[in-house]
C-alpha positions, 0 to 999 in steps of 0.5 A: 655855777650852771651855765646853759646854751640859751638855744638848747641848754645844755651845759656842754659849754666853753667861754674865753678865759684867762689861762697862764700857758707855762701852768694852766693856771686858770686866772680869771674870765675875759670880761663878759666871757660868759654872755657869750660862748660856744656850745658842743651840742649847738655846734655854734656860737651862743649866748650863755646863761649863768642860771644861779647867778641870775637867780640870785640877783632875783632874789637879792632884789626881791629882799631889798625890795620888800625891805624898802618897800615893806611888801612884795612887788608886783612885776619884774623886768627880765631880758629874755631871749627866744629859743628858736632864734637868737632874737633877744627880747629885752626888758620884757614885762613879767607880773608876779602873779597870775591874776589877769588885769584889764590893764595888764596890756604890757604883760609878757608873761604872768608867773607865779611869785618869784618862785615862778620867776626863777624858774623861768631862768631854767630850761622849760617847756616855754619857748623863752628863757630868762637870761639876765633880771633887770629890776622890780617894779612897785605894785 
């Protein structure tokens, strides 16, 4: 598990848990504990970002799509959220190639696969990160 500061990712990070005080016992995460945490080098409340976990509900969809569907897909839908503010962008548009369409008015970003995809999920130079893989869509 990697779990990252949205803002400036950094995994210096905490969320609620479920703790036995007589054993330190870790028991399990609170429900939606890892939406949402403290960061140590923000110094304030953040959303959190599971990077494996979301990569990995990529490309569980991108199997089961190619299965079905017998090719690849052509966009995905993503929630992403801004570093510079705490504005979450949701159900933002992603083509999974980088050809430019006339029609492609709705496109937020153009990526490179799904490779490219998931490396929109780690830290980068762009100024948004994806945080949570919604679907994929038919091309």
């Amino acid at each position: 598990m990697s779990v990252i500061c949205n803002k400036c990712h950094s995994t210096k990070v905490s969320c609620e848990a479920i703790i036995n005080p007589n054993t330190n016992e870790f028991i399990r995460y609170t429900d939606e504990s890892l939406d949402y945490g403290w960061c140590e080098d923000c110094n304030d409340g953040q959303f959190l970002v599971d990077t494996e976990d979301v990569k990995a509900n990529i490309d569980k969809a991108f199997n089961e799509y190619i299965s079905n569907f017998g090719k690849e897909p052509l966009f995905a839908l993503c929630h992403t959220m801004c570093k510079s503010d705490d504005a979450p962008f949701y159900d933002m548009l992603f083509k999974l190639s980088t050809d430019i369409d006339k029609d492609d008015g709705d496109v937020f970003f153009y990526c490179n696969g799904i490779n490219g995809l998931k490396s929109l999920v780690e830290p980068s130079s762009n100024d948004f990160i994806i945080t949570e893989f919604s679907e994929l869509i038919k091309s």
